[in-house]
DSSP file (Angstrom, degrees, kcal/mol; ACC not computed):
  #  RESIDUE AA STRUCTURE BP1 BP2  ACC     N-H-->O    O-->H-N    N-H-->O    O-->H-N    TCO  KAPPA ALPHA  PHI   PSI    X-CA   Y-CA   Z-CA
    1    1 A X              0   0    0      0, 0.0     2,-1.1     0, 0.0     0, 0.0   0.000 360.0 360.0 360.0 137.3  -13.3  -89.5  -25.3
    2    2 A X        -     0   0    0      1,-0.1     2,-2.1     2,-0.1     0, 0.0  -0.602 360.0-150.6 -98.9  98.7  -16.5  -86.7  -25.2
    3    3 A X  S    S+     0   0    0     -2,-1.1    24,-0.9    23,-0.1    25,-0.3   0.088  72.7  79.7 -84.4  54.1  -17.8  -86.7  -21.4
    4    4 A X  S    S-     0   0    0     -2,-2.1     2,-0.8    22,-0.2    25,-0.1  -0.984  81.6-129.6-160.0 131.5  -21.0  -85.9  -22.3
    5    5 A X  E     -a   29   0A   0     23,-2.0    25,-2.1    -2,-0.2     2,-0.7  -0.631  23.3-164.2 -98.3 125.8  -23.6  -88.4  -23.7
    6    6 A X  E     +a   30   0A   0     -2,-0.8     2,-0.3    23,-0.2    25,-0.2  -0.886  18.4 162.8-109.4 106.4  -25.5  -87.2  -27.2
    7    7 A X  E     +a   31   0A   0     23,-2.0    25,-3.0    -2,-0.7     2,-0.4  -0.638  30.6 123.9-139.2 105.7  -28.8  -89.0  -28.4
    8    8 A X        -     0   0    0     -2,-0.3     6,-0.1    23,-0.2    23,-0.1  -0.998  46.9-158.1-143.6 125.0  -30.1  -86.9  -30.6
    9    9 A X  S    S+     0   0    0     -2,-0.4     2,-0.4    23,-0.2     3,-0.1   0.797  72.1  86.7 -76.6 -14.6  -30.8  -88.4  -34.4
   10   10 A X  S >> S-     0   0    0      1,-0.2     4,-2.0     2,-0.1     3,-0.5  -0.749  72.0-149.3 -99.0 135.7  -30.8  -85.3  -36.1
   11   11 A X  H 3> S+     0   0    0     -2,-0.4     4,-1.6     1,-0.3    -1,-0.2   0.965 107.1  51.5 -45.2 -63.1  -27.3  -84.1  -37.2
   12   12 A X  H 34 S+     0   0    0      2,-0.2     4,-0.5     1,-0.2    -1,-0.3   0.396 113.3  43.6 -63.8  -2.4  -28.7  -80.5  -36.7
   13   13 A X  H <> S+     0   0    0     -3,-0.5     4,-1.4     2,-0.2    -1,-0.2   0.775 112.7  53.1-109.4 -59.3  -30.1  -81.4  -32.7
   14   14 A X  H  X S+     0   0    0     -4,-2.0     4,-0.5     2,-0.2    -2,-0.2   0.710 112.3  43.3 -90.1 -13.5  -26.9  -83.2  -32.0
   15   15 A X  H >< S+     0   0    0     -4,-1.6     3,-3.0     2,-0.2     2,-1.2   0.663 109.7  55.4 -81.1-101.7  -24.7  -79.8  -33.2
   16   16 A X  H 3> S+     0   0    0     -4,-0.5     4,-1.0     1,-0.4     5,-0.3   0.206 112.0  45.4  -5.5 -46.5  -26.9  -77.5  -31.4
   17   17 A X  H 3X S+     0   0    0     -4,-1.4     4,-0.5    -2,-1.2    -1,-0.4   0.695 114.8  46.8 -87.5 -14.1  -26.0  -79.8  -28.1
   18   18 A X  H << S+     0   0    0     -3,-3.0     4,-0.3    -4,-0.5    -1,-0.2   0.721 101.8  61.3 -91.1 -23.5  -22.6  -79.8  -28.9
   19   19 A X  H  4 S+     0   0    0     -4,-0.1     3,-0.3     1,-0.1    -2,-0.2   0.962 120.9  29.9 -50.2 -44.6  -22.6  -75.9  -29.5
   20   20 A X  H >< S+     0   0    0     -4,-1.0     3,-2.8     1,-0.2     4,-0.3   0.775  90.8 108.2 -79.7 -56.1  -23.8  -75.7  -25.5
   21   21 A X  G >< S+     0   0    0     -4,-0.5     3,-1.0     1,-0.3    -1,-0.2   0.604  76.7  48.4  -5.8 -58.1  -22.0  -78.9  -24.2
   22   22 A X  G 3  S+     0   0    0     -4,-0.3    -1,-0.3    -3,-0.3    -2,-0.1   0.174  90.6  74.1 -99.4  38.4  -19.3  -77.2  -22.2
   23   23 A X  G <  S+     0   0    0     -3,-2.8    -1,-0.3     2,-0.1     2,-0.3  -0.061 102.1  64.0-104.9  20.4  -21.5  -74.8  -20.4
   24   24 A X  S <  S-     0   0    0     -3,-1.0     2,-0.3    -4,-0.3     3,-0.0  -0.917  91.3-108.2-127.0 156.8  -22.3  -78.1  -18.6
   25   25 A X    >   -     0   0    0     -2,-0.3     3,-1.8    22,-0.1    22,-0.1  -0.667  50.8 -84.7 -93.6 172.4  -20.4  -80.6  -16.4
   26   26 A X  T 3  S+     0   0    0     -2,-0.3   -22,-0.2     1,-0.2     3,-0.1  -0.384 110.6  41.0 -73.8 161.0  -19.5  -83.9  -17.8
   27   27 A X  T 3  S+     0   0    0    -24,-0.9    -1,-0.2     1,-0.4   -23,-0.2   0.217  77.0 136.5  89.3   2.8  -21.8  -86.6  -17.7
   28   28 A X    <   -     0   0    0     -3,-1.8   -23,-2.0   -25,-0.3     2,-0.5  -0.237  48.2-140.7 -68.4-179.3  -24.6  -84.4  -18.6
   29   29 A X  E     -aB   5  45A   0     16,-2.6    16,-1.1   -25,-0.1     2,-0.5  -0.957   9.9-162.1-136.4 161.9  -26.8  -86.1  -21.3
   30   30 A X  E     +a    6   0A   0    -25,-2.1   -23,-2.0    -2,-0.5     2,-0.5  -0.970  19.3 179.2-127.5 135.6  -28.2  -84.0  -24.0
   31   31 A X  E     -a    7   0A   0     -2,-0.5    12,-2.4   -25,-0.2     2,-0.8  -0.967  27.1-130.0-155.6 137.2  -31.6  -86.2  -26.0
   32   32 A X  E     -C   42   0A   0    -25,-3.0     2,-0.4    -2,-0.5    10,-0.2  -0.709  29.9-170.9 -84.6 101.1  -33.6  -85.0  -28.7
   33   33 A X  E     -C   41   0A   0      8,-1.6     8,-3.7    -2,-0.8     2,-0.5  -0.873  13.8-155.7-119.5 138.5  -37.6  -85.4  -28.0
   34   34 A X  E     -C   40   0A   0     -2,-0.4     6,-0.2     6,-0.2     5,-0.1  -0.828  17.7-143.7 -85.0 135.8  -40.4  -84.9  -30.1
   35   35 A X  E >>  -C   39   0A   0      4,-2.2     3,-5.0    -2,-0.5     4,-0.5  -0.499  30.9 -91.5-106.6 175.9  -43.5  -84.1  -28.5
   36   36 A X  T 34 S+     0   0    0      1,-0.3    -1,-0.1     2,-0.2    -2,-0.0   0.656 129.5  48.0 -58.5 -23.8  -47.5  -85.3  -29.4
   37   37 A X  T 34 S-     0   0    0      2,-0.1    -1,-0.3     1,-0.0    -2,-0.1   0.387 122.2-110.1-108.3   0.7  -47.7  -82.2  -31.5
   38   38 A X  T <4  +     0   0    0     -3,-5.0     2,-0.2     1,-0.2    -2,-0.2   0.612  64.6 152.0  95.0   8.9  -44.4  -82.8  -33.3
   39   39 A X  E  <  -C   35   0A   0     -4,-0.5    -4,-2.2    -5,-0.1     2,-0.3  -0.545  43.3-129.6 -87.5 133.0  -42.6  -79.8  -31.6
   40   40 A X  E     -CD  34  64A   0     24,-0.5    24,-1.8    -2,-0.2    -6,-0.2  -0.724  28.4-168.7 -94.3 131.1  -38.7  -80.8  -31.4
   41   41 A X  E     -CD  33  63A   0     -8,-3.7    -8,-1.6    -2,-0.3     2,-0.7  -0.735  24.6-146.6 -76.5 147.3  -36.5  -80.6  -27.9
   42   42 A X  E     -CD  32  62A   0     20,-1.7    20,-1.4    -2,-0.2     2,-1.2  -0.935  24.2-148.1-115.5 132.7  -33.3  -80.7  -26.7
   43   43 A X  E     - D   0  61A   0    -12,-2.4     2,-0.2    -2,-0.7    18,-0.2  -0.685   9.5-165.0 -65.2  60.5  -33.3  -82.1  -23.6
   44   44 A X  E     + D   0  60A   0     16,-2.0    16,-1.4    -2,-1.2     2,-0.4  -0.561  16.5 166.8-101.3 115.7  -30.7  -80.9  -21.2
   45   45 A X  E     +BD  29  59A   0    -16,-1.1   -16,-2.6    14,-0.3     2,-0.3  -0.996  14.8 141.3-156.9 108.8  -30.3  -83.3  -18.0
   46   46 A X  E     - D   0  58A   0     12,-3.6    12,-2.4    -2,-0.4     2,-0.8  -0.985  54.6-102.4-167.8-178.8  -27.2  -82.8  -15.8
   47   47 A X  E     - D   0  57A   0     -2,-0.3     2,-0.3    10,-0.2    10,-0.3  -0.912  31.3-147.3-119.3  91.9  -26.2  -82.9  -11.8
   48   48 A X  E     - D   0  56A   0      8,-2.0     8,-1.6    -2,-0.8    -2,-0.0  -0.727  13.3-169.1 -63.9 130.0  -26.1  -79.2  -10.7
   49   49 A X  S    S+     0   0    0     -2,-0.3     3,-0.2     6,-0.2    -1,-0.1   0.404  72.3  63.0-122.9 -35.1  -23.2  -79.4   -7.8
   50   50 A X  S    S+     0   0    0      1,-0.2     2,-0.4     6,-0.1     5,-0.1   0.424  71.2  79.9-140.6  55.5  -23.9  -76.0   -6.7
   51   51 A X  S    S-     0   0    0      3,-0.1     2,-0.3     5,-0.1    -1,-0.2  -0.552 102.6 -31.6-100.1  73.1  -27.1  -75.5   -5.4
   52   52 A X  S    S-     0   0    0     -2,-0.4     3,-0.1    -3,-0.2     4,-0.1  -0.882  85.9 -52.1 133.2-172.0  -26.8  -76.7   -2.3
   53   53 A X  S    S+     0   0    0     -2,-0.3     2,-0.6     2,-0.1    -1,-0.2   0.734 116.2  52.3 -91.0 -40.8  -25.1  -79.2    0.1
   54   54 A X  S    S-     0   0    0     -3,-0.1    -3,-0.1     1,-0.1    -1,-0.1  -0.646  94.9 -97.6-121.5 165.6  -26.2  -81.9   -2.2
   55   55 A X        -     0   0    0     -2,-0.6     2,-0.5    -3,-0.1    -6,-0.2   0.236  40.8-158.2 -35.2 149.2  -26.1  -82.9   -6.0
   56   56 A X  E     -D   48   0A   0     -8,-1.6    -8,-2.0    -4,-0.1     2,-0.9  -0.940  14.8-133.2-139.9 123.4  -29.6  -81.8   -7.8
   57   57 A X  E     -D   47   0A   0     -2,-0.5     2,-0.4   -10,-0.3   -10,-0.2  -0.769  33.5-166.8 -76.7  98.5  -30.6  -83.6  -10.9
   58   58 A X  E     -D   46   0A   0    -12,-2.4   -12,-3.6    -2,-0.9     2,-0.2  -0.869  13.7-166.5 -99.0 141.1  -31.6  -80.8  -13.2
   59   59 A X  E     -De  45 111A   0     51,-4.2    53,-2.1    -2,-0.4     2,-0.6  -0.979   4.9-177.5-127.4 129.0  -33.5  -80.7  -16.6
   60   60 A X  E     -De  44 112A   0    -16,-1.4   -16,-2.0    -2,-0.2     2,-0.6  -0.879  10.4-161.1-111.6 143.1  -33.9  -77.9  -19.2
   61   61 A X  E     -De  43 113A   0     51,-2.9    53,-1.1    -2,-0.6     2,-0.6  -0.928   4.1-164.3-101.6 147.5  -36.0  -78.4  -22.1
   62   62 A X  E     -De  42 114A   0    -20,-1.4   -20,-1.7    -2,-0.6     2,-0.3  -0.933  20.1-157.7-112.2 114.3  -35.0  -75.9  -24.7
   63   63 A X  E     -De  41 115A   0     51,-2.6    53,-3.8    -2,-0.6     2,-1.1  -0.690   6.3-143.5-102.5 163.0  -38.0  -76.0  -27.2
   64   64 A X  E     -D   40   0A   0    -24,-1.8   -24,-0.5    -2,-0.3     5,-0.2  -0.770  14.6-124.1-111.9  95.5  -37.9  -75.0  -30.6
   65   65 A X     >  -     0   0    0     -2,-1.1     4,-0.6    51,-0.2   -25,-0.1  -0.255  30.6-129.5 -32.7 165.4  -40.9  -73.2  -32.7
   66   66 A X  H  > S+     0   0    0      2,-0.2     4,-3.1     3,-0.1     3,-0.4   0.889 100.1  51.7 -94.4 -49.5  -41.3  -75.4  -35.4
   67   67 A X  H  4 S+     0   0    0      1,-0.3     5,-0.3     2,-0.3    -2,-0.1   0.822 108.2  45.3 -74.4 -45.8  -41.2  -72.6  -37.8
   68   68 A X  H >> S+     0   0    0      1,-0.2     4,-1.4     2,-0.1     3,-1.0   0.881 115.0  51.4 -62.8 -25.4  -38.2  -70.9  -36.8
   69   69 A X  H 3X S+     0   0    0     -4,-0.6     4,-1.6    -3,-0.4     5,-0.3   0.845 108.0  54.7 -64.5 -31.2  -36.3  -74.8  -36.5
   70   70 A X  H 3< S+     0   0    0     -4,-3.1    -1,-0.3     2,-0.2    -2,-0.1   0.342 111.6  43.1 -90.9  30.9  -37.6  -75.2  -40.0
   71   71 A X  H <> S+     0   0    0     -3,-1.0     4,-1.0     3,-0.1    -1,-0.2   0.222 120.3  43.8-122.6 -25.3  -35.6  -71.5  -41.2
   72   72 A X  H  < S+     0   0    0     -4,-1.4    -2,-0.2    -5,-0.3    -3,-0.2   0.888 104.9  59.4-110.4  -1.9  -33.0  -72.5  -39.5
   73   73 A X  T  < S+     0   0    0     -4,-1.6    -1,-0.2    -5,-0.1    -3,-0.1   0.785 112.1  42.7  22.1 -80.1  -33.2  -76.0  -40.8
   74   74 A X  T  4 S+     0   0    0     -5,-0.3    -2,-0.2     2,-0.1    -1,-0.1   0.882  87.2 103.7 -79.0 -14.4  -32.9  -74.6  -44.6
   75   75 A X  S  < S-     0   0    0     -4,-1.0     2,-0.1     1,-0.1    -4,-0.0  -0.394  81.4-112.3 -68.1 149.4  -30.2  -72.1  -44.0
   76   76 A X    >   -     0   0    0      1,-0.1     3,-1.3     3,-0.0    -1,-0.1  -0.384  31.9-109.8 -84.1 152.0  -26.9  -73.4  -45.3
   77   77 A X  G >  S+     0   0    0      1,-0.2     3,-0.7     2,-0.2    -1,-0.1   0.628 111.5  69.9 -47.3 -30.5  -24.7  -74.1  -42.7
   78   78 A X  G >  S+     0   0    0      1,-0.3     3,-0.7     2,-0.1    -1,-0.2   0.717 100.4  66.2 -54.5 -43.3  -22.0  -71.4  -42.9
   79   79 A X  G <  S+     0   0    0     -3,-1.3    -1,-0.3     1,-0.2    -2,-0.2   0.264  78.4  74.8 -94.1  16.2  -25.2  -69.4  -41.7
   80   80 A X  G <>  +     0   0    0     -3,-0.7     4,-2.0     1,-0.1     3,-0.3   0.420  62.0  99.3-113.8  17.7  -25.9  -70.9  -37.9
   81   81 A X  H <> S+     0   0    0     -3,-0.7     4,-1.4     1,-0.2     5,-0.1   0.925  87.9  44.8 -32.5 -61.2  -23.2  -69.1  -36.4
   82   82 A X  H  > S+     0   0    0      1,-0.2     4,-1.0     2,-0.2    -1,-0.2   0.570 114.4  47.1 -79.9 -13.3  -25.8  -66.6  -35.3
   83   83 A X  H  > S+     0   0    0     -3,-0.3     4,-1.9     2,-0.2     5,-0.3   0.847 105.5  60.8 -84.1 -42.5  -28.3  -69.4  -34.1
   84   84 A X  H  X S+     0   0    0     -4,-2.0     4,-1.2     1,-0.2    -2,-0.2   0.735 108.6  41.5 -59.6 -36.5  -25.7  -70.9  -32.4
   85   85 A X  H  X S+     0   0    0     -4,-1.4     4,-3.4     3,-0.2    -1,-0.2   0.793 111.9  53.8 -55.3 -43.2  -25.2  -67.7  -30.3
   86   86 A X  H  X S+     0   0    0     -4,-1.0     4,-1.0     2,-0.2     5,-0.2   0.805 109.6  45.9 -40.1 -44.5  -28.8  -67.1  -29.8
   87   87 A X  H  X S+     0   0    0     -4,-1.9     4,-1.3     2,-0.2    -2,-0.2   0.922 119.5  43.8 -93.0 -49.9  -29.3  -70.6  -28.5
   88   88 A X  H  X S+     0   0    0     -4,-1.2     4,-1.3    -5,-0.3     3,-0.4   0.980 113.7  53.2 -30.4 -81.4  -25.7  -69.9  -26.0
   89   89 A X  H  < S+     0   0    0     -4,-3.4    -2,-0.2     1,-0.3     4,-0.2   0.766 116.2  38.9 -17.0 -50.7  -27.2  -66.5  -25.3
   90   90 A X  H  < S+     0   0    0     -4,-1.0     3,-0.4     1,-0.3     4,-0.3   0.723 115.7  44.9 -93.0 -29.0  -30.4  -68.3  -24.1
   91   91 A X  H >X S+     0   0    0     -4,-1.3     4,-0.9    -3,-0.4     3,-0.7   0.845 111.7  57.8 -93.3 -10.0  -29.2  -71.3  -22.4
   92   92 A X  T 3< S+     0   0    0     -4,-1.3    -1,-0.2     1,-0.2    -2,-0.2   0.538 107.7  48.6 -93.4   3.1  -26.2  -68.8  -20.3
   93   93 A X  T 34 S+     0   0    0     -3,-0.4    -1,-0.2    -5,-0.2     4,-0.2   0.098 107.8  55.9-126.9  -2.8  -29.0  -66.5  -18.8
   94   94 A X  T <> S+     0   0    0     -3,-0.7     4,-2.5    -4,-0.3    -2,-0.2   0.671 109.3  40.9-101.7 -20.7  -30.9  -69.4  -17.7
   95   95 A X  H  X S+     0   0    0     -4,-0.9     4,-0.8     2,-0.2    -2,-0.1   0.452 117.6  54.8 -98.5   2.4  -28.2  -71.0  -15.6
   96   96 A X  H  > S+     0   0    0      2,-0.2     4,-3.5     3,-0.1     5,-0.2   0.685 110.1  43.2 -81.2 -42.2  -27.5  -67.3  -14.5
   97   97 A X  H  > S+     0   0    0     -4,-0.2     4,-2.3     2,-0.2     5,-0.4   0.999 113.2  51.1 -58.4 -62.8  -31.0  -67.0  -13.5
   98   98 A X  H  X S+     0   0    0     -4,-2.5     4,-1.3     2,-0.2     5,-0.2   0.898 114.9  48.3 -42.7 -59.4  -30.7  -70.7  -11.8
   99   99 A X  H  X S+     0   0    0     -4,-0.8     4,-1.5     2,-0.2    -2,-0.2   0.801 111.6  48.4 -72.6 -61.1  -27.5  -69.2  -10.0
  100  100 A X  H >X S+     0   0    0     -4,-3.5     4,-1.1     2,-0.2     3,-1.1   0.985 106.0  53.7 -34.3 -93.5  -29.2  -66.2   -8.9
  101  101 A X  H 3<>S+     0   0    0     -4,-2.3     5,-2.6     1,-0.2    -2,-0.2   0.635 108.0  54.5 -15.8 -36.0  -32.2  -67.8   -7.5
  102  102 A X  H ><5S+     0   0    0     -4,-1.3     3,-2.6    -5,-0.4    -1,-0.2   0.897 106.4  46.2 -76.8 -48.3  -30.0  -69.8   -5.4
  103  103 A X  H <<5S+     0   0    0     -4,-1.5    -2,-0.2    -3,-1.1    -1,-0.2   0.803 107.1  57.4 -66.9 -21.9  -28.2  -67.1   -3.9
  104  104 A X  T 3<5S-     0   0    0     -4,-1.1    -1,-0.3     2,-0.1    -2,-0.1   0.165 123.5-105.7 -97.4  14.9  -31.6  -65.0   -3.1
  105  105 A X  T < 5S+     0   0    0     -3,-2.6     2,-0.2    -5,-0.2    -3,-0.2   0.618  80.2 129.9  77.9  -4.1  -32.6  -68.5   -1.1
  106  106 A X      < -     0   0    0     -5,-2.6     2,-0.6    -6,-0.1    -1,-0.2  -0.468  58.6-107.5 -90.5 156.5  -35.1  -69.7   -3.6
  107  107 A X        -     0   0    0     -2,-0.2     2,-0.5    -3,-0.1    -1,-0.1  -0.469  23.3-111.8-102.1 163.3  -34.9  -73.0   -4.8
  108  108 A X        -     0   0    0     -2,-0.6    -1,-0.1   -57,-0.1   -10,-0.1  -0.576  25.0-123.4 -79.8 105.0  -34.0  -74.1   -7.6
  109  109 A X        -     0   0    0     -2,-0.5     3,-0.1     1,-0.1    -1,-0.1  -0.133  11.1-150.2 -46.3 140.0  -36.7  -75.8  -10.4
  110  110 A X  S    S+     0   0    0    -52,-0.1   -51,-4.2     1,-0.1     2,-0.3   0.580  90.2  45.5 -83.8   4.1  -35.5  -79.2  -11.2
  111  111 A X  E     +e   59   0A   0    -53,-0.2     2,-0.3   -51,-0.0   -51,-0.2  -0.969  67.3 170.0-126.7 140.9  -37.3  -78.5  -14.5
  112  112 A X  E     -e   60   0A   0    -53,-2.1   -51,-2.9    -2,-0.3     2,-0.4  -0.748  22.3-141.2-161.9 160.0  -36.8  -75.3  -16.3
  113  113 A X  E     -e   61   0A   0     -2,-0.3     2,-0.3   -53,-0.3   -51,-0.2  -0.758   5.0-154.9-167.0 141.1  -38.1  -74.7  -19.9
  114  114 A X  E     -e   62   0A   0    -53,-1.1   -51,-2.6    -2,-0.4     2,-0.7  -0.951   6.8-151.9-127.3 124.0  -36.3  -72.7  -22.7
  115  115 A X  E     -e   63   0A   0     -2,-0.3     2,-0.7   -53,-0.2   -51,-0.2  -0.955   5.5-167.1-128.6  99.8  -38.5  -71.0  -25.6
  116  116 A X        +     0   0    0    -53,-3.8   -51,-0.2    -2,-0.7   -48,-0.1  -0.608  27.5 163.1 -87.2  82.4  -36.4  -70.7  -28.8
  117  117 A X        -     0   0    0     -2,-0.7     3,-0.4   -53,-0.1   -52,-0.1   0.276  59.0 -42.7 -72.4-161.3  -38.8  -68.3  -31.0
  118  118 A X  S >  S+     0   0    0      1,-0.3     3,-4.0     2,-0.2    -2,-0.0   0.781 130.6  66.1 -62.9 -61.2  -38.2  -66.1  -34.1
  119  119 A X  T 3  S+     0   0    0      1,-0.3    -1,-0.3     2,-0.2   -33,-0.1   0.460  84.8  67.0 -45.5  -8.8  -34.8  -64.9  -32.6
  120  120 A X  T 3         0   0    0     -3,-0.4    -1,-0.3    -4,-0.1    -2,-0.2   0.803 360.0 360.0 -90.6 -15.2  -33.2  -68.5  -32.9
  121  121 A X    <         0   0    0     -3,-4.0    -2,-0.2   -35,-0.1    -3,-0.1   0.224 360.0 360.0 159.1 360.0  -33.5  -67.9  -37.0
């Protein structure tokens, strides 16, 4: 049983969230949004446990240029090994950053933004 909740329609969305998945606790939920301009998200939603005395409902969205999701979109699969790190890379330096902040006394966004540019593919 996966203790982590996926609704993301796109095959490619819902591996992306699954690359990342255990750099979360379970029960996070992972959701795929498009937004008025078409731009696709993944939607990262999960209960940070330590920042603080109590539970924090955190969300990142990590969004995706359109134009690098559509290169890494045609690449055959065999070839998103390296997006799949990029996107790892990006999302392990934001919850360092989150981690950090906490420890320097600042508080913690409950919304946080991710920018996957040129570099994602």
């Amino acid at each position: 049983m996966d203790d982590y909740q996926y609704d993301c329609p796109s095959a490619d969305i819902d591996m992306l969230a699954h690359v990342i998945s255990d750099l979360f606790p379970e029960q996070t939920q992972f959701a795929e949004r498009i937004d008025d301009n078409g731009r696709t998200s993944l939607m990262i939603h999960y209960i940070a446990m330590r920042f603080g005395s109590t539970a924090r409902r955190i969300t990142i969205d990590v969004r995706f240029d359109p134009a690098a999701l559509a290169r890494y979109r045609a690449l055959p699969p065999r070839l998103h090994a390296r997006s799949y790190a990029v996107l790892r890379a990006y999302v392990e330096a934001t919850l360092g950053s989150l981690e950090e902040r906490y420890a320097n006394g600042e508080t913690v966004p409950r919304e946080t933004e991710i920018e996957m540019g040129d570099d994602f593919a």
